[in-house]
TORGU-120137 format. One record per residue: residue in three letters; x, y, z of N, C-alpha, C in turn. Coordinates in Angstrom, 3 decimals. Each point is the difference from the previous one (the first is absolute). Layout:
+---------+----------+----------+----------+----------+----------+----------+----------+----------+----------+
| residuo |     n.c1 |     n.c2 |     n.c3 |    ca.c1 |    ca.c2 |    ca.c3 |     c.c1 |     c.c2 |     c.c3 |
+---------+----------+----------+----------+----------+----------+----------+----------+----------+----------+
|     ALA |        X |        Y |        Z |        X |        Y |        Z |        X |        Y |        Z |
...
+---------+----------+----------+----------+----------+----------+----------+----------+----------+----------+
//
This chain:
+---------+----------+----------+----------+----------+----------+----------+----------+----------+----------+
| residuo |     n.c1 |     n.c2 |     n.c3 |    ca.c1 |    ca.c2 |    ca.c3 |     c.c1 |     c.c2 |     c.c3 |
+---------+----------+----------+----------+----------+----------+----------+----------+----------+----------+
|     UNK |  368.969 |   64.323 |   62.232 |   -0.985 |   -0.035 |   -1.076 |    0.470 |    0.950 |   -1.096 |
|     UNK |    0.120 |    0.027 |   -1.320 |    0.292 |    0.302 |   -1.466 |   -0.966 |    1.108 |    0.265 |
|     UNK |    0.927 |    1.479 |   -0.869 |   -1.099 |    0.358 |   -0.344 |   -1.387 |   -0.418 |   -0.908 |
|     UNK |    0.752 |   -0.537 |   -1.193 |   -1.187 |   -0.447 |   -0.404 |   -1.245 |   -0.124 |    0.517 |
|     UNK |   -0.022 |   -1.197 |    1.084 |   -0.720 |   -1.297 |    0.402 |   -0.792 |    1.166 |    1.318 |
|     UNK |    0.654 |    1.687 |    0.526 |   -0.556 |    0.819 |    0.576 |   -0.927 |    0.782 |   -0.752 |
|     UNK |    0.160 |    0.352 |   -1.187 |   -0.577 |    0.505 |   -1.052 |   -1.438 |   -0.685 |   -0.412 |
|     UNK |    0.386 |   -1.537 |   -0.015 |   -1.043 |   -0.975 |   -0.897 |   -1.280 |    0.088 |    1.033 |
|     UNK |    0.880 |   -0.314 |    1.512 |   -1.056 |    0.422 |    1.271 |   -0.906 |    1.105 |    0.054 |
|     UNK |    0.531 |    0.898 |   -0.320 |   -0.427 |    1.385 |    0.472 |   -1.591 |   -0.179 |   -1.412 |
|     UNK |    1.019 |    0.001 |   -1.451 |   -1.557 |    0.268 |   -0.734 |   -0.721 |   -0.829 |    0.078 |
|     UNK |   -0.019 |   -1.318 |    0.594 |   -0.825 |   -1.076 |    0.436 |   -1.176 |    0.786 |    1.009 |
|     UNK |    0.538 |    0.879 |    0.953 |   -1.014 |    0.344 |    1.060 |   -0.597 |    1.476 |   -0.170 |
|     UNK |    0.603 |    0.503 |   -1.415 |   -0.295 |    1.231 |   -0.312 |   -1.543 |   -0.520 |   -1.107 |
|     UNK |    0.582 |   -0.880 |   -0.666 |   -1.467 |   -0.454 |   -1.204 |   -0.851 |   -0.472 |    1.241 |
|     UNK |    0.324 |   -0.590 |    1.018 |   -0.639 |   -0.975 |    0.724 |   -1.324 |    1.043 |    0.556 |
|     UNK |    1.277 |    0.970 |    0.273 |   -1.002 |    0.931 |    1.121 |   -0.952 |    1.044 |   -0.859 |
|     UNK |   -0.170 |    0.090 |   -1.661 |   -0.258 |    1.009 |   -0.352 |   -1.109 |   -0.987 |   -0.627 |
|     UNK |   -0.551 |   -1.591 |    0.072 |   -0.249 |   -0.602 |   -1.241 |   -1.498 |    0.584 |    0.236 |
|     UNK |   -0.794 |    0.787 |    1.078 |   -1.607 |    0.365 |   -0.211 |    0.529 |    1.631 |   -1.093 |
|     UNK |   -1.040 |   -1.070 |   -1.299 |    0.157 |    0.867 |   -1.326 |   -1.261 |    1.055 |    0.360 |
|     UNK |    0.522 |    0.917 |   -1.119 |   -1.386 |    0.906 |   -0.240 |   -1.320 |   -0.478 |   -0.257 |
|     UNK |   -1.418 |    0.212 |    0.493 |   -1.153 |   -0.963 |   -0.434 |   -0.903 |    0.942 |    0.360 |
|     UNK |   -1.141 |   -0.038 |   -0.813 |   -1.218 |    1.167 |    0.091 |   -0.551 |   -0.226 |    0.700 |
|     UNK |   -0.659 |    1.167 |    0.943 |   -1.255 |    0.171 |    1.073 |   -0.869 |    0.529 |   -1.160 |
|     UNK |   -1.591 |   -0.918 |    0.238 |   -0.988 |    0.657 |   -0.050 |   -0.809 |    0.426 |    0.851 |
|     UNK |   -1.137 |    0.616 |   -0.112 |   -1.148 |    0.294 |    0.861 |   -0.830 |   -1.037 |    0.060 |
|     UNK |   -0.573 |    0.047 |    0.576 |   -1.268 |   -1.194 |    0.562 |   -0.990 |   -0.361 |   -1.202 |
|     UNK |   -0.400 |    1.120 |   -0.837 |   -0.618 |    0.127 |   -1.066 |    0.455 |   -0.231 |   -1.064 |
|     UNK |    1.397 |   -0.216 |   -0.105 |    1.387 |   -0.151 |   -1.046 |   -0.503 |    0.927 |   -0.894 |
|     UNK |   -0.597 |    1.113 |    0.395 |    0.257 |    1.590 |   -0.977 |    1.440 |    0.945 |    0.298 |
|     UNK |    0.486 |   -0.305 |    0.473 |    1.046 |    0.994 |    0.377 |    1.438 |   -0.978 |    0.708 |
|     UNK |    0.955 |    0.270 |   -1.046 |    1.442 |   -0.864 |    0.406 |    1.033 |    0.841 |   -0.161 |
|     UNK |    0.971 |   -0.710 |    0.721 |    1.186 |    0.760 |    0.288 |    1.100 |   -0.936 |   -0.048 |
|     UNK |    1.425 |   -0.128 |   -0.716 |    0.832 |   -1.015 |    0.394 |    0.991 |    0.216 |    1.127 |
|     UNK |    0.130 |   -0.450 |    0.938 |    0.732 |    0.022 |    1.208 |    1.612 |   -0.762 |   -0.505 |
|     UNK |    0.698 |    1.219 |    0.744 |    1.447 |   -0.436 |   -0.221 |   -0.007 |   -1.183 |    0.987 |
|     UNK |    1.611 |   -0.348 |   -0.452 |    0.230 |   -0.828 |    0.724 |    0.335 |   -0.038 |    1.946 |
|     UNK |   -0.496 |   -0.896 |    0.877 |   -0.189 |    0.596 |    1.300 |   -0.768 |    0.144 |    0.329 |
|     UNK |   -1.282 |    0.905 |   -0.662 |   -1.122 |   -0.052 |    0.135 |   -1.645 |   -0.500 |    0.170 |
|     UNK |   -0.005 |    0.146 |    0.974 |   -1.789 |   -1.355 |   -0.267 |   -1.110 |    1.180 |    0.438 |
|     UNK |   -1.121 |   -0.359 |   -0.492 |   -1.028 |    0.071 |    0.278 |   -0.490 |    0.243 |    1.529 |
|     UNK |   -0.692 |    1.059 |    1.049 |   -0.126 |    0.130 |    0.776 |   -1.644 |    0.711 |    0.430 |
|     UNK |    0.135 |   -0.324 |    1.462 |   -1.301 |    0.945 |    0.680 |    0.237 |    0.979 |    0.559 |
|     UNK |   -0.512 |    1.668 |   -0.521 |    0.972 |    0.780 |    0.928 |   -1.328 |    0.777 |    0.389 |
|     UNK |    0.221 |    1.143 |    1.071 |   -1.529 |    0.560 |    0.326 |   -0.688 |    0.905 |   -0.584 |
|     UNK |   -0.429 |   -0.117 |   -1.291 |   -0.630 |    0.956 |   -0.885 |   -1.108 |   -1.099 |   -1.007 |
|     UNK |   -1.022 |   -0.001 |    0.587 |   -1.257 |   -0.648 |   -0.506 |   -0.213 |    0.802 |   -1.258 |
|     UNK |    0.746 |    0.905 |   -0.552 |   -0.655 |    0.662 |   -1.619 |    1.100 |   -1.104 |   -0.763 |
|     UNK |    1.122 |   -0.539 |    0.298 |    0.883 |   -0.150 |   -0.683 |   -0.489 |   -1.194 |   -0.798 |
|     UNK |    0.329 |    0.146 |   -1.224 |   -0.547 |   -1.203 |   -0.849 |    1.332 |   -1.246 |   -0.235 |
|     UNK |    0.814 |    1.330 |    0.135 |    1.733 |   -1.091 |    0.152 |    0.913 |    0.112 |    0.536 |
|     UNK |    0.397 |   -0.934 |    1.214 |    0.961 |    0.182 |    1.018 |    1.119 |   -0.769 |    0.002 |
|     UNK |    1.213 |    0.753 |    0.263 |    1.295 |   -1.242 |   -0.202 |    0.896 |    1.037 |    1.053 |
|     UNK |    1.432 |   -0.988 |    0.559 |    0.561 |   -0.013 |    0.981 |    1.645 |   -0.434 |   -0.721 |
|     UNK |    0.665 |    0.698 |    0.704 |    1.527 |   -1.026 |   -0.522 |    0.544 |    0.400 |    1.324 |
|     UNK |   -0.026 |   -0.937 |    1.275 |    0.226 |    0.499 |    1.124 |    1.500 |    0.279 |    0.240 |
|     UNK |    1.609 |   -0.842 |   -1.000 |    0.510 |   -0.161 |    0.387 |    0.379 |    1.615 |   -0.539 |
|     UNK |   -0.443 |    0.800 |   -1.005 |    0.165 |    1.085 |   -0.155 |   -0.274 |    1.103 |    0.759 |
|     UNK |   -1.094 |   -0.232 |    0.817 |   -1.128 |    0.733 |    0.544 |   -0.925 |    0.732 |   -0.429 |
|     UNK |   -0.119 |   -0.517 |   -1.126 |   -1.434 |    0.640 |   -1.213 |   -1.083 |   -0.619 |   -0.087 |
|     UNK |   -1.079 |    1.092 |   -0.403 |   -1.402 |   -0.146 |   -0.155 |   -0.518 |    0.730 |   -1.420 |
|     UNK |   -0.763 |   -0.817 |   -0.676 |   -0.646 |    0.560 |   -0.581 |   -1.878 |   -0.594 |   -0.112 |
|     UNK |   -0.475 |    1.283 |   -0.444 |   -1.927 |   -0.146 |   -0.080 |    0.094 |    0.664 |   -1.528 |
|     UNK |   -1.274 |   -0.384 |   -0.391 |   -0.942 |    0.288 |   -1.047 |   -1.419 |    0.335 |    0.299 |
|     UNK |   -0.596 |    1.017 |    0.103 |   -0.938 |    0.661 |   -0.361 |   -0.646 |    0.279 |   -1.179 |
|     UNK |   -0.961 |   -0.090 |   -0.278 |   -0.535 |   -0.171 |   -1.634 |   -1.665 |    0.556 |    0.496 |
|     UNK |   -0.376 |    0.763 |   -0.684 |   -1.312 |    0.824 |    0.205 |   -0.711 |   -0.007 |   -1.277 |
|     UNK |   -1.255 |    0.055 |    0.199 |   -1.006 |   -0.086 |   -1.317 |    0.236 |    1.661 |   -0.228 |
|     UNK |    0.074 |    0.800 |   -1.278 |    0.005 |    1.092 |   -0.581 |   -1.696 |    0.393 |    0.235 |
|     UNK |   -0.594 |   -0.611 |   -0.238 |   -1.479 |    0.172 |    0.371 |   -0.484 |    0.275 |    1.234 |
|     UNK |    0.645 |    0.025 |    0.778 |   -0.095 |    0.542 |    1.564 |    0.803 |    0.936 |    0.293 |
|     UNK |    0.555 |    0.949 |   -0.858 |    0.825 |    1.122 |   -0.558 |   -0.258 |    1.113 |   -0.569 |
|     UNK |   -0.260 |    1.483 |    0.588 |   -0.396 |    0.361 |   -1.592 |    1.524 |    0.837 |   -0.544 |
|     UNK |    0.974 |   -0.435 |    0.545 |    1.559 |    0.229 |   -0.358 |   -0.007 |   -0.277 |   -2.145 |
|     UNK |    0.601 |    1.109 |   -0.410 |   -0.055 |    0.346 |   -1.403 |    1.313 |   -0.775 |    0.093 |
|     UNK |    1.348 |    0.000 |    0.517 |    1.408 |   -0.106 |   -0.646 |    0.289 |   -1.288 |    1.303 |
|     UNK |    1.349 |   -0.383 |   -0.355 |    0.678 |   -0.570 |    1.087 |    0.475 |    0.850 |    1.380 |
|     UNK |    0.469 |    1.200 |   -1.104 |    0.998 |    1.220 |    0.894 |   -1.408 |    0.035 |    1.257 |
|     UNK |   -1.214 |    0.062 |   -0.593 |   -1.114 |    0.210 |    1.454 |   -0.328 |   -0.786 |    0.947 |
|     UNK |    0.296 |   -0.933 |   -0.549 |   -0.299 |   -1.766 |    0.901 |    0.924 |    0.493 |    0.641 |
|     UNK |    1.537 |   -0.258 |   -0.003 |    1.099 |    0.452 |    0.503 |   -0.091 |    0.727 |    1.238 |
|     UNK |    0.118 |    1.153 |   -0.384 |   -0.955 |    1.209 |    0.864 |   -0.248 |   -0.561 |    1.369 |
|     UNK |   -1.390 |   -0.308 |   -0.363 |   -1.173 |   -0.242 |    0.788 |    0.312 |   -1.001 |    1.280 |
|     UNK |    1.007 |   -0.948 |   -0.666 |    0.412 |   -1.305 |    0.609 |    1.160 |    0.978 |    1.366 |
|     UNK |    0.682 |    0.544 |   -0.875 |    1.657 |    0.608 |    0.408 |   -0.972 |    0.663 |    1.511 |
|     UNK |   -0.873 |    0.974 |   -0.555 |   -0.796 |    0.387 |    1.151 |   -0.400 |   -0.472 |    1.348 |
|     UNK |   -1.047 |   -0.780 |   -0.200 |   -0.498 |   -0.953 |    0.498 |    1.127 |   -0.867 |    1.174 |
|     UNK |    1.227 |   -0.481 |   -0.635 |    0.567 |   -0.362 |    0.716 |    0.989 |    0.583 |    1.111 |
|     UNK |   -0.008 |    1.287 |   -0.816 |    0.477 |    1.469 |    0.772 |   -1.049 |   -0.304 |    1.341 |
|     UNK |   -0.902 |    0.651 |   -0.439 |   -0.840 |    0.341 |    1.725 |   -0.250 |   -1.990 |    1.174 |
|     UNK |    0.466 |   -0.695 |   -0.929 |   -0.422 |   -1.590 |    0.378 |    1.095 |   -0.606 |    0.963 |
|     UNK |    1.283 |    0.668 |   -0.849 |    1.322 |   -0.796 |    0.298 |    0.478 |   -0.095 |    1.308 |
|     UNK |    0.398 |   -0.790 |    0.736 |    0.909 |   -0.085 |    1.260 |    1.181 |    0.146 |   -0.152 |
|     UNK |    0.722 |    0.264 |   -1.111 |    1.017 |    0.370 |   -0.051 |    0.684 |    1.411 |    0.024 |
|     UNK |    0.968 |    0.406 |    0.846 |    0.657 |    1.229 |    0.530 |    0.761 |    0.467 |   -0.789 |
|     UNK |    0.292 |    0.754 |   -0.059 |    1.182 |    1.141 |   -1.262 |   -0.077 |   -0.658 |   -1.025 |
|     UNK |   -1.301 |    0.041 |   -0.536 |   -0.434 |   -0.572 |   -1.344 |    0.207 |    1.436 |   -1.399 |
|     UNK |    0.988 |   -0.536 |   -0.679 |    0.078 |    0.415 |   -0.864 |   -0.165 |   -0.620 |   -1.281 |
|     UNK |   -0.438 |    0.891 |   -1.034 |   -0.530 |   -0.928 |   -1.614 |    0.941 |    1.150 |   -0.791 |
|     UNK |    0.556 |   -1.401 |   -0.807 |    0.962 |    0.562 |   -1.044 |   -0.714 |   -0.836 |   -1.488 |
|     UNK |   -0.216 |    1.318 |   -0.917 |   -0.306 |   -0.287 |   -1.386 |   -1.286 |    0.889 |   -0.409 |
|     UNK |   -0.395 |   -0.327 |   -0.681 |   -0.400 |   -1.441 |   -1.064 |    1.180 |    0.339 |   -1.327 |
|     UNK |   -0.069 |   -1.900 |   -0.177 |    1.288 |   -0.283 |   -1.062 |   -0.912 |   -0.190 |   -0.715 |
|     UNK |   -0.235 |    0.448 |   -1.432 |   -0.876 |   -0.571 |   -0.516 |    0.694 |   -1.502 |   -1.321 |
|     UNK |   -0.445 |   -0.725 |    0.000 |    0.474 |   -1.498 |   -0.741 |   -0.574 |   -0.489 |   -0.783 |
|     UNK |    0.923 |   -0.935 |   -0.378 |   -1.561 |   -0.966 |   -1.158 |    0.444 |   -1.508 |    0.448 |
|     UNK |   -0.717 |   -0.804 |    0.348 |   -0.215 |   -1.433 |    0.386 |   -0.641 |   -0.572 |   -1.247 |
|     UNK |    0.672 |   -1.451 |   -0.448 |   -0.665 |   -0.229 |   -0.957 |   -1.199 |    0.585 |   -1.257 |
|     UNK |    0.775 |    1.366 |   -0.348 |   -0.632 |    0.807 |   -0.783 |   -1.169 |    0.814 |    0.556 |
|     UNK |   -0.319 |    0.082 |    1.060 |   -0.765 |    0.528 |    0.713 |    0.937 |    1.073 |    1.046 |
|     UNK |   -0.662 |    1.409 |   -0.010 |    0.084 |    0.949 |    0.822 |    0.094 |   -0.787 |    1.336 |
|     UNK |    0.712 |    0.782 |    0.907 |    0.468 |   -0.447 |    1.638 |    0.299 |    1.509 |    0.840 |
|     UNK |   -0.681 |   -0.089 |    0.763 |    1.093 |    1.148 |    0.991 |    0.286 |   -0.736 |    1.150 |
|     UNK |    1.018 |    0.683 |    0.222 |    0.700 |   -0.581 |    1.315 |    0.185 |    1.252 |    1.433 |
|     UNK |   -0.216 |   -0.652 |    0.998 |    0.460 |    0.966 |    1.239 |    0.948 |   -0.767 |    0.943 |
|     UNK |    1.413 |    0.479 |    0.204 |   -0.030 |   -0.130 |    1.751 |    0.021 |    0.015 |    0.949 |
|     UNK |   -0.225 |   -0.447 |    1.172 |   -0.642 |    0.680 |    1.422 |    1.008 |   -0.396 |    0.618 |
|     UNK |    0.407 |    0.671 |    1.047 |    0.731 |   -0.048 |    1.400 |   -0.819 |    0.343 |    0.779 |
|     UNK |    0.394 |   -1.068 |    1.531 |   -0.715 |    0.740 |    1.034 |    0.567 |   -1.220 |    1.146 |
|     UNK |   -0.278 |    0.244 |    0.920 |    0.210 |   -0.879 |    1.255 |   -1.242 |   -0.298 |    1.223 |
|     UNK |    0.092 |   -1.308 |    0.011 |   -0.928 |   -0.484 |    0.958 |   -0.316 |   -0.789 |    1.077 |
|     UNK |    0.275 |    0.480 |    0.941 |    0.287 |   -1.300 |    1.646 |    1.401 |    0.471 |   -0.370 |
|     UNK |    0.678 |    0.633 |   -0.162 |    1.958 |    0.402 |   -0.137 |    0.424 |   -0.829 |   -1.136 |
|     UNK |   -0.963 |   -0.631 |   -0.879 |    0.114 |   -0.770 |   -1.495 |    0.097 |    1.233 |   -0.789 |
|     UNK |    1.277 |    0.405 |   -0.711 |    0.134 |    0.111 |   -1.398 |   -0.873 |   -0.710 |   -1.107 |
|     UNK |   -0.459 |    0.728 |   -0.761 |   -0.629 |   -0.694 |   -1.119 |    0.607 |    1.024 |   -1.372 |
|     UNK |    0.021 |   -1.114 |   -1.242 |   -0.223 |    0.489 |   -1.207 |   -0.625 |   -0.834 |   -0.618 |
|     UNK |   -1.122 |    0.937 |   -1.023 |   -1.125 |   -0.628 |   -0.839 |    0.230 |    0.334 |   -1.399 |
|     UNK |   -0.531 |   -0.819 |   -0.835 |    0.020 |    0.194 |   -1.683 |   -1.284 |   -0.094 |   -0.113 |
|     UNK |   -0.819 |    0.834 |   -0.536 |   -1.339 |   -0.448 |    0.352 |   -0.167 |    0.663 |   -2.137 |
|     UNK |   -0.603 |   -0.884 |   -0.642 |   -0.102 |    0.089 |   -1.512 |   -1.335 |   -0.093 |   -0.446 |
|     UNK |   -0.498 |    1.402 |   -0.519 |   -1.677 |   -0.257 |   -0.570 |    0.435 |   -0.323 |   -1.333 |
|     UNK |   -1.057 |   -0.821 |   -0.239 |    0.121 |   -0.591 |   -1.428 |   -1.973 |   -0.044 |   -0.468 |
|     UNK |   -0.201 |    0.598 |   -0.767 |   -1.171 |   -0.038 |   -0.740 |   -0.487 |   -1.644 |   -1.174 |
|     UNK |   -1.180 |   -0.282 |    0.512 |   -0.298 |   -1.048 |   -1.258 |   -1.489 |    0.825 |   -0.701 |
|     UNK |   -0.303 |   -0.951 |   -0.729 |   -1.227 |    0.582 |   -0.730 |   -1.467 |   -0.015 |    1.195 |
|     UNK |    0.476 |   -0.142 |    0.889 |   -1.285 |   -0.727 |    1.107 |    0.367 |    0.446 |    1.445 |
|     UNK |    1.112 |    0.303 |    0.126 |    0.988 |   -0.535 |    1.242 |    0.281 |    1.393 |    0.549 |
|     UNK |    0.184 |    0.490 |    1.563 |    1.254 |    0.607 |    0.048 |    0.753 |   -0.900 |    1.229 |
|     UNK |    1.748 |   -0.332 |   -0.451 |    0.408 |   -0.672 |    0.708 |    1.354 |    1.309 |    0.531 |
|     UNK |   -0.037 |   -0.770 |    1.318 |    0.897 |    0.645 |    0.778 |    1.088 |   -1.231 |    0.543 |
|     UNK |    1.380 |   -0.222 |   -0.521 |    0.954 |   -0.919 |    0.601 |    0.860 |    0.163 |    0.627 |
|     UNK |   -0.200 |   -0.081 |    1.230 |    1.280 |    0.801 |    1.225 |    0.656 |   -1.126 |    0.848 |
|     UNK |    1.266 |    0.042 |   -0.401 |    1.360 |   -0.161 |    0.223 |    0.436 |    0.455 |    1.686 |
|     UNK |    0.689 |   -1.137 |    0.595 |    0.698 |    1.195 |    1.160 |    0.894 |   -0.839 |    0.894 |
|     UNK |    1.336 |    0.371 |    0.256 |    0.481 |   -0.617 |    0.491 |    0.714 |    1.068 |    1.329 |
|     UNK |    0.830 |   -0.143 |    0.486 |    1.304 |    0.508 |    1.202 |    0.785 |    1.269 |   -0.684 |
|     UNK |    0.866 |    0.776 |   -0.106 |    0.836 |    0.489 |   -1.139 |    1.198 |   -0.374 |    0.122 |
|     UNK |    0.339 |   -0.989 |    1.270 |    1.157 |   -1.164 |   -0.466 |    0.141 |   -0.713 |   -1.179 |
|     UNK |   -1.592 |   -0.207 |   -0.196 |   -0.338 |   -1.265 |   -1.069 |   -0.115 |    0.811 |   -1.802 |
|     UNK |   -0.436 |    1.346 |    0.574 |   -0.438 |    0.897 |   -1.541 |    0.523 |   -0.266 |   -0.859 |
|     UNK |    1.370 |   -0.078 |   -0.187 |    1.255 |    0.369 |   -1.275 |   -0.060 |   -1.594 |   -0.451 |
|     UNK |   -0.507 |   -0.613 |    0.384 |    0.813 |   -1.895 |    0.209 |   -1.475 |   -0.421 |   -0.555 |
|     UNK |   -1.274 |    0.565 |    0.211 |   -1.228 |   -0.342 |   -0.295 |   -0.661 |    0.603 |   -1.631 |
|     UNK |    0.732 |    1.031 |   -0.290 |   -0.633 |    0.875 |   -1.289 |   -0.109 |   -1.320 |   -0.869 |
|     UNK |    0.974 |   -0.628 |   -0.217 |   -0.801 |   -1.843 |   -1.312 |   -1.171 |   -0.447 |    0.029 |
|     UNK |    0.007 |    0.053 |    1.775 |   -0.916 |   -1.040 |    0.118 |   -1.614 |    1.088 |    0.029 |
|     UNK |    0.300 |    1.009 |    0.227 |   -1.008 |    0.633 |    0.301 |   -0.686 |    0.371 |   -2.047 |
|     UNK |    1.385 |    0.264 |   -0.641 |   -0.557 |    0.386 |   -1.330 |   -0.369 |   -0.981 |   -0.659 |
|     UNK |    0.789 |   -1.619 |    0.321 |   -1.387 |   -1.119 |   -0.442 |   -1.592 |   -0.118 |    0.585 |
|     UNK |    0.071 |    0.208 |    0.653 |   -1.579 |    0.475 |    0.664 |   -0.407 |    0.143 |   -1.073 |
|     UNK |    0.653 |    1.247 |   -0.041 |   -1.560 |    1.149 |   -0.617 |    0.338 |    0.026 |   -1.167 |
|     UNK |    1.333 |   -0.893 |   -1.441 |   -0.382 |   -0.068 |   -0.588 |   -0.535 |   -1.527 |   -0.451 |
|     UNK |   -0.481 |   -0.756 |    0.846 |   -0.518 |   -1.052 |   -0.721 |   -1.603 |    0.273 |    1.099 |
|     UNK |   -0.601 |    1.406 |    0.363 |   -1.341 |    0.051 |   -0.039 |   -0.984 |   -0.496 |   -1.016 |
|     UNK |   -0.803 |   -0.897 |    0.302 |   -1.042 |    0.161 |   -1.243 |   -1.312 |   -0.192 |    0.335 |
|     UNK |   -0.679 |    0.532 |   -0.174 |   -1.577 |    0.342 |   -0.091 |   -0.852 |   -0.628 |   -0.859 |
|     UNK |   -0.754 |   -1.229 |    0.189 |   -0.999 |   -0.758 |   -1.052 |   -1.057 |    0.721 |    0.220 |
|     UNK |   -0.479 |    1.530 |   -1.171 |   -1.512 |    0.596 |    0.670 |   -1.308 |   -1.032 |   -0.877 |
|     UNK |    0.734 |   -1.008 |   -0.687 |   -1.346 |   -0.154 |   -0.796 |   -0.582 |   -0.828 |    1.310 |
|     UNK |   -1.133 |    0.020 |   -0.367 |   -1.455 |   -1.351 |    1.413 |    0.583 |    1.179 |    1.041 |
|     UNK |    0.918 |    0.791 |    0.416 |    0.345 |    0.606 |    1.486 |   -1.211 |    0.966 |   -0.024 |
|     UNK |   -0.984 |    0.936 |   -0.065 |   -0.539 |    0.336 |    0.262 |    0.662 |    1.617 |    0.502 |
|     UNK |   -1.154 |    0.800 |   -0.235 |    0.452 |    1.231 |   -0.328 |    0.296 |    0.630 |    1.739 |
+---------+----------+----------+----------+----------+----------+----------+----------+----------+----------+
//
């Protein structure tokens, strides 16, 4: 067989295998979307707060969306939401030699962002998380990222399309 005709093969099964494009997850309420790289679908994972769940198994990634009414808050800044959350999951977490690195602070589509991330291990699972507060006029959203740290270095694309094609519809969403 030609190289060529090895070549013509190969990107035949490379487009073939890559052809599930990028396509948006919404929420149930279609207030809150996210565009999912490619690989990625839509999933059920075990966190009943999550308003948005997705999976890219062949990576071994997960990501949720959390989104909270500000009105059930009496948090002044993001940096406090943050906080409170970072906390919370401190005394909550099952995860072992949990360490938090940051806050990065960012801007997502012209909007303020901080970022944290977590290490820790669980059942002898390694974990790393990207977990990104992002403020709306209504909202506080929390978008956490997490894959293996085989997968970390190979995942930062897919993880920074996430969170920058977050978007938040607060109008009709309710405070």
């Amino acid at each position: 067989m030609s190289a060529r005709r090895i070549l013509a093969s190969f990107a035949l099964l490379f487009f073939a295998a890559g052809a599930t494009s990028a396509h948006p997850l919404q929420s149930k309420d279609s207030k809150l979307e996210v565009v999912l790289p490619d690989g990625w679908e839509a999933a059920t994972l075990p966190n009943p707060s999550a308003k948005l769940q997705a999976k890219c198994l062949e990576k071994a990634a997960f990501c949720i969306v959390i989104s909270e009414s500000k009105e059930d808050f009496g948090h002044n800044s993001l940096e406090e939401y943050a906080k409170m959350i970072l906390e919370l999951e401190e005394h909550r977490s099952k995860l072992e030699n949990r360490s938090v690195s940051g806050p990065k602070l960012i801007k997502l589509n012209g909007v303020d962002a901080i970022q944290y991330e977590i290490r820790g291990t669980t059942k002898n699972l390694k974990l790393h998380f990207l977990k990104t507060f992002i403020e709306s006029p209504t909202r506080w959203n929390d978008v956490m990222c997490w894959t293996t740290p085989s997968h970390w270095e190979e995942l930062q694309d897919d993880f920074q399309q996430i969170n920058e094609t977050f978007k938040v519809n607060d109008k009709g969403m309710g405070k």
